[in-house]
TORBAPA-703130 format. One line per field, with one value per residue (C-alpha): residue number from 1; x, y, z. Coordinates in steps of 0.1 Angstrom, whole numbers, plus 5000, padded with zeros to 4 digits. Example, Ala and Ser with C-alpha at 12.3 -4.5 7.8 and 13.67 -1.06 7.14 Angstrom:
BEGIN
num <- [1 2];
px <- [5123 5137];
py <- [4955 4989];
pz <- [5078 5071];
//
This chain:
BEGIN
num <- [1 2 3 4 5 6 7 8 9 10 11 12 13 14 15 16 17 18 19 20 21 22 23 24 25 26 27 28 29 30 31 32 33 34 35 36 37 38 39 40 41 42 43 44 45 46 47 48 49 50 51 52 53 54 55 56 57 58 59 60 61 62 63 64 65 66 67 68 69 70 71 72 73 74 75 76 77 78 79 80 81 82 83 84 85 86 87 88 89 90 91 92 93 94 95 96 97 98 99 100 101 102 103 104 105 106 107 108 109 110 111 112 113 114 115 116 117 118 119 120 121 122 123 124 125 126 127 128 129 130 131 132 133 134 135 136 137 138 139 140 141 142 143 144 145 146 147 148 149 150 151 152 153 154 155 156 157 158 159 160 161 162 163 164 165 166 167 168 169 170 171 172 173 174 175 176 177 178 179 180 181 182 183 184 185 186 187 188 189 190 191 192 193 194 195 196 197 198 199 200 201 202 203 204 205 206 207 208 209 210 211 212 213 214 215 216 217 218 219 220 221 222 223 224 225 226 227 228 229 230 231 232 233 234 235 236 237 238 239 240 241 242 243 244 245 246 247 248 249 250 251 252 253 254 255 256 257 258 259 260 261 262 263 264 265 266 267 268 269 270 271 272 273 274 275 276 277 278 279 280 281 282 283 284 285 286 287 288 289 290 291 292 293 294 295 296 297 298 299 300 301 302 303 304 305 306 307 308 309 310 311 312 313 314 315 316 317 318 319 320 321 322 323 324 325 326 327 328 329 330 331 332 333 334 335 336 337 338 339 340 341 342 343 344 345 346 347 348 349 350 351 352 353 354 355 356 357 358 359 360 361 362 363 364 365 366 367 368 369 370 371 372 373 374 375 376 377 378 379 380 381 382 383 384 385 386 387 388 389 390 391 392 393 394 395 396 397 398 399 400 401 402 403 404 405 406 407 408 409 410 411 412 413 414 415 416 417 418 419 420 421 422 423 424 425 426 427 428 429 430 431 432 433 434 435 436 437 438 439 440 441 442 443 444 445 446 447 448 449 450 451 452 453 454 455 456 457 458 459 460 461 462 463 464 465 466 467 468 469 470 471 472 473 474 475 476 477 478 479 480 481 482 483 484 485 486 487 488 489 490 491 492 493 494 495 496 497 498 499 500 501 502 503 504 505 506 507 508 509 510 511 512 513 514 515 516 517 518 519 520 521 522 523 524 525 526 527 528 529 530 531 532 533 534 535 536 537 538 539 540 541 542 543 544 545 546 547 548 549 550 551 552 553 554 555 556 557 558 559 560 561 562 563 564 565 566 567 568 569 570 571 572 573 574 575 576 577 578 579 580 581 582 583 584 585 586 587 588 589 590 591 592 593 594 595 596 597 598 599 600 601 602 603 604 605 606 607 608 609 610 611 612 613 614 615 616 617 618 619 620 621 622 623 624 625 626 627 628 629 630 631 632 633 634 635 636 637 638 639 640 641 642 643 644 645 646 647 648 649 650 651 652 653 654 655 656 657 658 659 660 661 662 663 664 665 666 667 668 669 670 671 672 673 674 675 676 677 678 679 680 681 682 683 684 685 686 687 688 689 690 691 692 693 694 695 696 697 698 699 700 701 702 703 704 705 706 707 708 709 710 711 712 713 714 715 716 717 718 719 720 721 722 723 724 725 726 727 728 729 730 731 732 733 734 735 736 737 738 739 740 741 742 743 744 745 746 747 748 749 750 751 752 753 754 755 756 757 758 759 760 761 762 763 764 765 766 767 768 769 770 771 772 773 774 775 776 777 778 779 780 781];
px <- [5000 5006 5005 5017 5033 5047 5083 5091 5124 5146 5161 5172 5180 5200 5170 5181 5216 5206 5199 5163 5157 5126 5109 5086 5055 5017 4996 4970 4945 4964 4974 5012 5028 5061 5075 5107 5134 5152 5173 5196 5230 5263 5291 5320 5350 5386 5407 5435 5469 5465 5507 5491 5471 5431 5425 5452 5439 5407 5423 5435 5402 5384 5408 5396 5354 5345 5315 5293 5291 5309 5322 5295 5309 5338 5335 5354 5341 5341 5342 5351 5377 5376 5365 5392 5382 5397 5392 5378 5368 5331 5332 5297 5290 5260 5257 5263 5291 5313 5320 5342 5358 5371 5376 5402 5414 5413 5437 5465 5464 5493 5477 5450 5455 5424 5394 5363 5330 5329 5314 5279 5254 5237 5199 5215 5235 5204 5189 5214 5215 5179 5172 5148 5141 5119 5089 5087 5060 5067 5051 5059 5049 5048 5031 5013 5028 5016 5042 5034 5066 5053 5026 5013 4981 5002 5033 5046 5075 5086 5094 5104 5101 5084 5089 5097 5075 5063 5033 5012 5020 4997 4988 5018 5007 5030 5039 5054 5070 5088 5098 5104 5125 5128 5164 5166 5207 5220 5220 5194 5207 5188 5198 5183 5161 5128 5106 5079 5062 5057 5039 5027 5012 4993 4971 4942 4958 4972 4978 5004 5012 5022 5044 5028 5049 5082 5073 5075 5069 5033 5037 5063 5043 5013 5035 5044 5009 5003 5025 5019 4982 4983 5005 5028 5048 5069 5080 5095 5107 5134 5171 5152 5184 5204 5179 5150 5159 5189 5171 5139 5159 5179 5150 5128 5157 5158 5125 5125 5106 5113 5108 5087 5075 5087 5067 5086 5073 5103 5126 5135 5150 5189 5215 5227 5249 5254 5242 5204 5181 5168 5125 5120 5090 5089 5112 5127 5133 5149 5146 5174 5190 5173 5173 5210 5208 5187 5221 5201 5187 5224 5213 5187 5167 5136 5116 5138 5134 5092 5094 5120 5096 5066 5050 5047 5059 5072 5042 5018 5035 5046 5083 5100 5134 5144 5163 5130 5111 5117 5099 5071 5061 5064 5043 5006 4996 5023 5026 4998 5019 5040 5023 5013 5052 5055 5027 5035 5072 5057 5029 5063 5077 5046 5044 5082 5074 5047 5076 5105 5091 5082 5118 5132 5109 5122 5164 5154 5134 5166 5195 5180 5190 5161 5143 5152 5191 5194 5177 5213 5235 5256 5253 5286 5268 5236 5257 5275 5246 5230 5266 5270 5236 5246 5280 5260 5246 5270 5290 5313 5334 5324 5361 5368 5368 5399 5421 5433 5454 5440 5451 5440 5433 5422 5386 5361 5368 5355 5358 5365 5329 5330 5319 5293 5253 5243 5209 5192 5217 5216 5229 5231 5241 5252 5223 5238 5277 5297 5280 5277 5316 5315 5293 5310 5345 5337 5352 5361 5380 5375 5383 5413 5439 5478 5499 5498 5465 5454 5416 5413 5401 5427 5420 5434 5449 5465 5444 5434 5402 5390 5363 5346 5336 5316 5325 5305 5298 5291 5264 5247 5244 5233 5206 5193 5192 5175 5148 5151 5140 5111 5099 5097 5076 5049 5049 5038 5015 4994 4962 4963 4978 4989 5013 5025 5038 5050 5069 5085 5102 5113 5129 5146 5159 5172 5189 5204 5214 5231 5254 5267 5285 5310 5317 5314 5345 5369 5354 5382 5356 5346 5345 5352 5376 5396 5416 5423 5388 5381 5408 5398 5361 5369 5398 5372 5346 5375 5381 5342 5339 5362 5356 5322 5329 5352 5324 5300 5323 5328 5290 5291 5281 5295 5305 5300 5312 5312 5316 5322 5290 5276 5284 5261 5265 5248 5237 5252 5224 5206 5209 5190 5218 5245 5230 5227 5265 5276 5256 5266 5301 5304 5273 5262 5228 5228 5199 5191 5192 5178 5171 5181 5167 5194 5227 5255 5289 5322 5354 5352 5346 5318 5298 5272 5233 5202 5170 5153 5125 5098 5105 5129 5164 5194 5225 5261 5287 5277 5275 5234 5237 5265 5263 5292 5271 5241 5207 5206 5233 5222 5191 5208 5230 5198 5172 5203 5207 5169 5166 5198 5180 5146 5147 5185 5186 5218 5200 5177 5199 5223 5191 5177 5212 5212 5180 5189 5219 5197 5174 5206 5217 5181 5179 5147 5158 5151 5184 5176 5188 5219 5231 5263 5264 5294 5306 5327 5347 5367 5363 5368 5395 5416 5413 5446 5429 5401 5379 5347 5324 5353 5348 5310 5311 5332 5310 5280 5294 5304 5266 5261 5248 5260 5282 5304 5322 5299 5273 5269 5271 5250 5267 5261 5281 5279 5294 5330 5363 5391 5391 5364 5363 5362 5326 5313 5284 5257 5231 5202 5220 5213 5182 5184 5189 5210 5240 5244 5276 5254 5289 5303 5270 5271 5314 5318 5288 5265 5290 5309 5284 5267 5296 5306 5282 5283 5318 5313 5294 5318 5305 5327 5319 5308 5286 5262 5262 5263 5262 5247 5258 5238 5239 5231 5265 5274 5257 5273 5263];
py <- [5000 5035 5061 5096 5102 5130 5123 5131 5113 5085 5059 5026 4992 4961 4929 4898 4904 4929 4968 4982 5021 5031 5060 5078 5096 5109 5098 5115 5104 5116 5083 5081 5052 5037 5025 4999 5003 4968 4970 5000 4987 5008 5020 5041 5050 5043 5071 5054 5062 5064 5048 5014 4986 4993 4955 4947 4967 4954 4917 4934 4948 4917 4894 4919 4905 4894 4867 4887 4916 4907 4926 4926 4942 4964 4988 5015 5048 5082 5115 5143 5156 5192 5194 5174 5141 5109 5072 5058 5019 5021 4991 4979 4960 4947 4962 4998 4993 4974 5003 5018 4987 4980 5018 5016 4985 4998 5028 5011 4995 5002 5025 5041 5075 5083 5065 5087 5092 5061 5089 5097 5079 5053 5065 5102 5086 5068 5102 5115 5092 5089 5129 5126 5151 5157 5178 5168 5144 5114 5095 5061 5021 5008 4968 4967 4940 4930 4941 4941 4963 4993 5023 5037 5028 5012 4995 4993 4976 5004 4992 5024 5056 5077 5113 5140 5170 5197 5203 5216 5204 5182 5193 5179 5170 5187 5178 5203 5189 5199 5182 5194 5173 5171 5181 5193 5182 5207 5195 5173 5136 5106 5080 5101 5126 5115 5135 5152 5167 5160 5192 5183 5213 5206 5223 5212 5227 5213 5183 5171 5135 5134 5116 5099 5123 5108 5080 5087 5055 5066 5100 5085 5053 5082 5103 5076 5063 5095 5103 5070 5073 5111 5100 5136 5143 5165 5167 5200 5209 5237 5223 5184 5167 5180 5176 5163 5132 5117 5125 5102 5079 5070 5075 5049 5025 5028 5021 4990 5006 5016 5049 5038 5069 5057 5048 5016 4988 4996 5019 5042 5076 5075 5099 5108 5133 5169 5155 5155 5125 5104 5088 5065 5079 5113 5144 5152 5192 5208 5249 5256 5250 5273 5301 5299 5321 5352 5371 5394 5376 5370 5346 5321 5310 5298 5322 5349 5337 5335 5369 5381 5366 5377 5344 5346 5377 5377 5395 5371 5335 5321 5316 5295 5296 5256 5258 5263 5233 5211 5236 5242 5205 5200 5229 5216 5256 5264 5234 5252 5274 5252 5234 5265 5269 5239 5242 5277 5262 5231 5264 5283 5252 5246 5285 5287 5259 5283 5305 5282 5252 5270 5286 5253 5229 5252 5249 5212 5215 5232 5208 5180 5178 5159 5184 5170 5172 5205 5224 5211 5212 5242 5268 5252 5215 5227 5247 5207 5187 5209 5208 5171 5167 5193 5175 5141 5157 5171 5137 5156 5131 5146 5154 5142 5157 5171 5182 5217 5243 5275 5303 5338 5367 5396 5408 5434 5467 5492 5529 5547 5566 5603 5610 5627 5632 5634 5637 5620 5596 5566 5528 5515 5482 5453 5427 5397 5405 5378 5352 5379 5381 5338 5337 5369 5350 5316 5311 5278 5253 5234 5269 5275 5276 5274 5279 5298 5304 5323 5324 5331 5356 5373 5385 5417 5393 5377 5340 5329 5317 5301 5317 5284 5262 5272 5255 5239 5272 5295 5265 5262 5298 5310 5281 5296 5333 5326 5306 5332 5361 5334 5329 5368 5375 5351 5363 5395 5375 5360 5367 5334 5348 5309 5302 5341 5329 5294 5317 5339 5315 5298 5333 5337 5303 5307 5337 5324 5294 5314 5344 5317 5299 5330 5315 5278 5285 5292 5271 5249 5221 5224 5195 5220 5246 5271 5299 5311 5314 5335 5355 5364 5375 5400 5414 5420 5432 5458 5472 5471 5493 5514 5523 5527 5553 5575 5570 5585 5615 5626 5630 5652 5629 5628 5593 5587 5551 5519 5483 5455 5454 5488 5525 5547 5581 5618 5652 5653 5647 5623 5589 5571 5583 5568 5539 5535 5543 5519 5494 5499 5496 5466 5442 5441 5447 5483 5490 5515 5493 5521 5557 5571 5600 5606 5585 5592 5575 5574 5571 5539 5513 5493 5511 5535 5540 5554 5567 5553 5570 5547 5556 5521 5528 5504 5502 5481 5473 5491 5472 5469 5445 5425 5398 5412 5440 5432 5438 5476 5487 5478 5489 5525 5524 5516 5545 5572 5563 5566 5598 5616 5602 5614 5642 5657 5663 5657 5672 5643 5619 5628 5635 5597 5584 5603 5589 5558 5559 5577 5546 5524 5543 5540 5497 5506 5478 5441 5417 5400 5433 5437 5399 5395 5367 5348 5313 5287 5278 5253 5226 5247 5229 5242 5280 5290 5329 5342 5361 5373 5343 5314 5320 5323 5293 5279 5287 5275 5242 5238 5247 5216 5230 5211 5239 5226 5237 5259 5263 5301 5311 5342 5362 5398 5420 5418 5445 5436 5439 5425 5421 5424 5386 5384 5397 5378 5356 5334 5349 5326 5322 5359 5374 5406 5439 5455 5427 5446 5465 5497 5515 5488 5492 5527 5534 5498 5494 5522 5557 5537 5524 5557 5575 5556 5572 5607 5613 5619 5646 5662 5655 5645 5616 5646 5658 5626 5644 5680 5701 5697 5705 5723 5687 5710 5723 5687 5681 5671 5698];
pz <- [5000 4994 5022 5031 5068 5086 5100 5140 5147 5136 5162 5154 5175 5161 5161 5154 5145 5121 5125 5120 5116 5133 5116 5146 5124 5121 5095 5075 5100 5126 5143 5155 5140 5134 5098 5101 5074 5075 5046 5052 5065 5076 5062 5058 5034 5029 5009 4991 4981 4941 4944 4955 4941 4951 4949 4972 4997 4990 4999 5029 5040 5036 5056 5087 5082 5119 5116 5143 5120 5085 5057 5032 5003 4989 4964 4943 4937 4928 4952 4960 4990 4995 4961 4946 4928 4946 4943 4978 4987 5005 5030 5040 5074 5093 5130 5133 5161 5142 5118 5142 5153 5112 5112 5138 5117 5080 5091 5101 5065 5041 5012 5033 5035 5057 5069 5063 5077 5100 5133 5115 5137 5123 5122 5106 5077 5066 5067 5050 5021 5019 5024 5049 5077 5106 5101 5064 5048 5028 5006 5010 5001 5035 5046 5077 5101 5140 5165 5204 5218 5201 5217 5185 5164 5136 5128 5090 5071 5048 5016 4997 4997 4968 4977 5005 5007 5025 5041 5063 5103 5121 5154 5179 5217 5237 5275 5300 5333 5361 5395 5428 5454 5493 5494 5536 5538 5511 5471 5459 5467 5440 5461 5497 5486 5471 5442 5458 5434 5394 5380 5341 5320 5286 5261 5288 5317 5344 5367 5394 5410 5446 5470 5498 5523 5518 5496 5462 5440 5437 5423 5397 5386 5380 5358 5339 5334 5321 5302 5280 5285 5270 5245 5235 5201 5224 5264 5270 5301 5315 5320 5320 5308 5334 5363 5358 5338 5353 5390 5379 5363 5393 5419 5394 5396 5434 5435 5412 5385 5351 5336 5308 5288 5254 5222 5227 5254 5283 5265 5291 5285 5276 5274 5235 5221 5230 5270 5258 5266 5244 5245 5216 5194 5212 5212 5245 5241 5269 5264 5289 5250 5234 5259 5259 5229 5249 5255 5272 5299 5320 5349 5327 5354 5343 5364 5347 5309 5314 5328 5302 5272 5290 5290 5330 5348 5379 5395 5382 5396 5427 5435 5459 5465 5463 5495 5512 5496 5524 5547 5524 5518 5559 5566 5557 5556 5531 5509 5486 5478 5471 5443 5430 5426 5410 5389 5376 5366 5346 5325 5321 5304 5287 5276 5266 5241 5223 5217 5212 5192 5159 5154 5162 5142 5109 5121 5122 5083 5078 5093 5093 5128 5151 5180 5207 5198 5182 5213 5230 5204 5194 5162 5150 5150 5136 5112 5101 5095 5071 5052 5059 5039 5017 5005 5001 4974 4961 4959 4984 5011 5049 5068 5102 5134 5142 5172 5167 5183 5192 5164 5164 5136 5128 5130 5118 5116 5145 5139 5164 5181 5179 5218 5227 5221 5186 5170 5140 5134 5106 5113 5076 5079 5054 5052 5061 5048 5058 5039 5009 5008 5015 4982 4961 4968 4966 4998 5017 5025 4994 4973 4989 4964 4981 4951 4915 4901 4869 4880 4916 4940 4963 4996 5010 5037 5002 5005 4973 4961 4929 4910 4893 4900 4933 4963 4993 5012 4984 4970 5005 5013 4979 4986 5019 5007 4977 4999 5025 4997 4984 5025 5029 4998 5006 5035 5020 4999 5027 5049 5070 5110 5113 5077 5088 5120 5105 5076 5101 5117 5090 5076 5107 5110 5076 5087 5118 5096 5073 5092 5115 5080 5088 5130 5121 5093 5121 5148 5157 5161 5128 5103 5075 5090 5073 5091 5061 5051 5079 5081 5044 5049 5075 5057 5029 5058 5074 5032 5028 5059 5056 5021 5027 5052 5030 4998 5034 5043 5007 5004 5034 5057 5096 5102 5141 5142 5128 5135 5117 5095 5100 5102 5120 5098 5103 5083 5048 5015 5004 5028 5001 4972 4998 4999 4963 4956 4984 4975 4935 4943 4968 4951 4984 5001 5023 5042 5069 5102 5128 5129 5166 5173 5200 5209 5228 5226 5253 5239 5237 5208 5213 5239 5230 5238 5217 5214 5181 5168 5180 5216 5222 5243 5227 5253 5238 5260 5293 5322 5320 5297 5316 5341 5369 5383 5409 5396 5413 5401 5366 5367 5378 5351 5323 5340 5344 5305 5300 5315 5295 5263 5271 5286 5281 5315 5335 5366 5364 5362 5390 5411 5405 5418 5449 5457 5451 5481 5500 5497 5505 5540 5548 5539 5521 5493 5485 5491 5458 5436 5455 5445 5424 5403 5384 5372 5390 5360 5378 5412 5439 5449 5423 5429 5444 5444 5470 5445 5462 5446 5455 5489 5488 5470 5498 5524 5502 5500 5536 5545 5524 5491 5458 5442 5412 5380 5356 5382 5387 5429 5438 5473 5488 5503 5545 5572 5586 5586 5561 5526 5500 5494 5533 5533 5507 5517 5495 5494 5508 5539 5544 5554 5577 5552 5581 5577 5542 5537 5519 5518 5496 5471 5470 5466 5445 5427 5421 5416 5394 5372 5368 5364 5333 5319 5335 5332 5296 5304 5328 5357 5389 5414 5436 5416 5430 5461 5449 5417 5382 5347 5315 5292 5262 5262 5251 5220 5188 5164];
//
């Protein structure tokens, strides 16, 4: 029979001796089912040294055929290696495993130069060869068969596929969850501290499953009945695979249970690549991934994401900090609240979904890459496997992974800011110019060419580039531009709120996809990595700049600053006829970014703040976007900026901050905004210095709270004697405003951060207490 199916996600298991691909899907009908591809075997190539015999080394290959998983079959063919053609030996096997064990094997052969592509995981090469990805429709012949082990409404033996299209999306069940744990001695123990709580959030609202006081094999046999009873496409949850997971898990196995939420009879979660956890037949998408990217947002608690997206403010939910749990859930008047805790985390999850699923379901159309795995991995990975599939096509061989060394070079250009406050200013910035000067100079590693060449491009870093034919990077990022341009027109074209949304984010997923081509290039991790490559497109970015901002002066324009891909440029003619003539000369795309209708700059590069027209306040570089300040001081540092920009009044500025220590000396504050925040990049036993967060972190963990490497420690700033790092304590183990050291806030925290901006304006740490200053006399005329 013929019959159309929407693909989820690929796993695979070896049955019998022999390895079965599982494709997860929806039918037309909407019924989930499963389709088993039996035939698809492993592989991997073999480049050889054109000096030896190819059917010697063939003989050599074959003698290594183990009788668990034999060699099934040798052959020659044609490829390319960095865009060079080359002669390769493609040796076929039968269980997935064994393809690194002949790797390892074939190497050490005489006449091998390189063994290739033997790290692609099983289920992904058959993607690969077969072009299938998630969130695509096939069309497929398929023969129902009777299997027992699997929780969908039909199995099928696929037989072949017919065609990959696109298609509308069926309507996905999603799953929100979030557990809370009885954790009384310090860090959450598996093997001690039992799951109190298992808060679940779905499109019908939600519901939670209870230990029996301490006892908590009841509340996890209930979340796992209902999780296979309600049956979701998709569990989200907020750092789940760091957490949540591994804690169930372990508590389930003390328990004697198994965590059965699969699609598959007692497949329990299992951790894959880039640390997420795997559910056969349903994606696993843990948003602590995706929020990663929210630069803005410096301590990603979920709490602070929700509030940051607006999906759940603050105000409007219940927080609990989690070293109270214990006396919430023991208090029978205060364990409602709680469960309302618990319950607001799991409809934060659930909410953070709306917002995070439909830019990630179009990277996966894009990568190929399942869900579940490319909310964890990196740009760089996500980046690969769309070139990976890309290079399949292209007949192109897949590099290994390589070790490499840390080199540097140079990067964009920055013009140096004219300081000051100036009106009516233009950003015109370069649409997307990296991967325009990738594309323009066919650059890559395959491109590169080391010695003479009559035909080539030459870099102002003096790399050269051939002009024909195009390489890997310039065929793959022509491809998502060109689709990019076709996404945003009919997006113009229709009426329908829903395809608008769905088009959106699949325009900005190409976009994303597209200007990180530039980063993955010199990512050391990269599969395809050429130094040389990038060293060239930003030596073409730093002549493009610059020469765009002499074209800028010579039409009477006042060029401000600029940096990297932009130059922010004011008074002079016609903006539209300097746009024209820069784009004209470079082929490249120009566009007015933003209009500020008032910015100021320091004297230093990459720090500046503005007014744009429509009222919205942009601040680079200062402090209120960085992580090292307490929440106070930054939020000093962002309203003294407001208040210059809006009103142009110094007066009101300085007045705001002297209010604000007045507010201080009088302890009329919350401890929460006065909490400094950084990383413990190493064990703690390893830090030979006493930096104010090392010895809170010290004292944390000696109260018995789990602190370890990358976890981020939170301390205040207490009265007392000796040094700095002396008074630093953690900040839940203080709860009395008057043990605050105000005078350290005021002289360390907030002067300084307000005077990086007032300084510029002449104004002298005294000035908080005393004084103003005219801020007209400062503008840029």
């Amino acid at each position: 029979m013929i019959d159309n199916f929407f693909i989820l996600d690929f796993s695979y298991d070896v049955v019998e001796n022999k390895p079965v691909i599982y494709i997860w899907a929806i039918d037309k009908e909407g019924n989930r089912v499963v389709l088993l591809e039996k035939k698809f075997r492993p592989y991997f190539y073999a480049l050889v040294d054109d000096n030896y015999n190819i059917d010697e080394i063939r003989k050599e290959i074959l003698k290594l055929s183990k009788p668990y998983s034999p060699i099934t079959s040798i052959n020659v063919e044609e490829k390319k290696y960095f865009g060079s053609p080359v002669r390769v030996l493609k040796i076929e096997t039968v269980i997935p495993a064994y393809v690194r064990v002949y790797r390892d094997e074939v190497a050490k052969i005489k006449g091998v130069k390189s063994v290739l592509e033997a790290d692609i995981r099983f289920y992904m090469r058959y993607s690969i060869d077969n072009n299938l990805k998630p969130f695509y429709w096939i069309e497929a012949e398929v023969e129902e068969i009777k299997e027992n082990n699997f929780r969908v409404k039909k199995v099928y033996e696929l037989k072949k596929i017919n065609k990959l299209y696109e298609d509308k999306i069926p309507e996905l069940k999603v799953l929100a969850f979030d557990i809370e744990v009885y954790n009384k001695y310090g860090s959450p123990n598996p093997r001690r501290d039992p799951v109190i709580i298992i808060g679940v959030w779905t499109k019908e609202g939600g519901k939670q499953f209870l230990a029996d006081k301490y006892d908590d094999l009841r509340a996890i046999r209930e979340f796992i009945n209902f999780v296979q009873t309600y049956d979701p496409d998709i569990i989200v949850g907020y750092n789940i695979n760091n957490f949540d997971w591994p804690y169930l898990l372990e508590r389930a196995n003390i328990r004697g249970i198994r965590l059965d939420v699969g699609r598959r009879v007692n497949g329990e979660p299992s951790q894959g690549v880039y640390g997420h956890y795997s559910i056969t037949g349903r994606l696993n998408v843990d948003l602590y991934g995706f929020a990663q990217s929210i630069q803005e947002v410096k301590v990603k608690t979920l709490e602070n994401i929700a509030d940051y997206l607006g999906v759940l403010p603050k105000e409007k939910r219940t927080i609990v900090e989690w070293y109270d749990i214990p006396k919430y859930w023991d208090d029978e008047k205060k364990r409602d609240i709680l469960l309302k805790y618990n319950l607001d985390d799991a409809k934060s999850a659930y909410l953070l979904g709306e917002v995070f699923i439909p830019f990630g379901i179009e990277l996966t159309r894009i990568s190929g890459l399942p869900l579940d795995q490319l909310s964890m991995a990196s740009v760089g990975h996500r980046v690969e496997w769309l070139l990976m599939r890309e290079a399949y096509k292209y007949n192109e061989l897949i590099p290994n992974k390589e070790e490499r060394e840390y080199e540097s070079y140079e990067g964009g250009l920055v013009i140096s800011p004219l300081p000051g406050i100036h009106e009516d200013v233009y950003v015109l910035d370069f649409s997307s110019m990296y991967p325009s000067i990738m594309i323009k100079y066919n650059i890559g590693p395959d491109t590169l060419v080391k010695g003479e060449c009559e035909n080539c491009w030459i870099s102002p870093a003096g790399h050269k580039f051939r002009k024909d034919p195009p390489g890997l990077y310039k065929n793959v990022l022509e491809k998502l531009i060109q689709e990019r341009k076709e996404v945003k027109k009919l997006m113009e074209k229709t009426m329908d709120e829903y395809d608008k949304r769905v088009l959106d984010a699949r325009q900005r997923a190409l976009k994303v996809m597209a200007n990180a081509f530039y980063g993955y290039m010199g990512w050391l991790g990269a599969r395809w990595y050429s130094k040389e490559g990038a060293e060239a497109v930003t030596a073409w970015g730093r002549q493009i700049i610059s020469e765009s901002a002499k074209i800028a002066k010579e039409k009477g324009f006042t060029v401000i600053y600029g940096d990297t891909d932009s130059i922010f440029v004011k008074g002079g003619g016609d903006i539209n006829s300097l746009i024209t003539e820069i784009s004209s000369k470079f082929g490249l795309e120009i566009k007015i970014d933003k209009i500020y209708k008032r910015v100021f700059f320091t004297e230093n590069k990459k720090r500046y703040a503005g007014l744009t027209e429509d009222g919205k306040i942009d601040i680079v570089g200062f402090e209120a976007v960085r992580g090292d300040w307490c929440d106070l001081a930054k939020q000093v540092q962002t309203n003294v900026i407001e208040l210059i920009l809006k009103s142009g009044k110094v007066e009101d500025a300085i007045k705001y901050v002297k209010t604000v220590i007045f507010d201080l000396r009088r302890y009329n504050f919350r401890i929460e905004d006065l909490i400094i925040w950084k990383t413990i990049d190493k064990n703690l036993d390893e830090y030979d210095v006493t930096a104010p967060h090392v010895v809170a972190a010290k004292k944390a963990a000696k109260a018995g709270y789990l602190v370890s490497k990358g976890v981020k420690i939170g301390y205040v700033i207490v009265k007392g004697s000796g040094k700095i790092s002396d008074k630093a304590e953690p900040y839940f183990l203080i709860k009395e405003k008057n043990k605050i050291d105000v005078e350290y806030y005021i002289d360390k925290q907030i002067i300084p951060v307000a005077m990086r901006i007032l300084e510029g304006f002449g104004v002298k740490e005294s000035s908080l207490k005393t004084g103003g200053v005219d801020i007209l006399s400062f503008f840029k005329k």
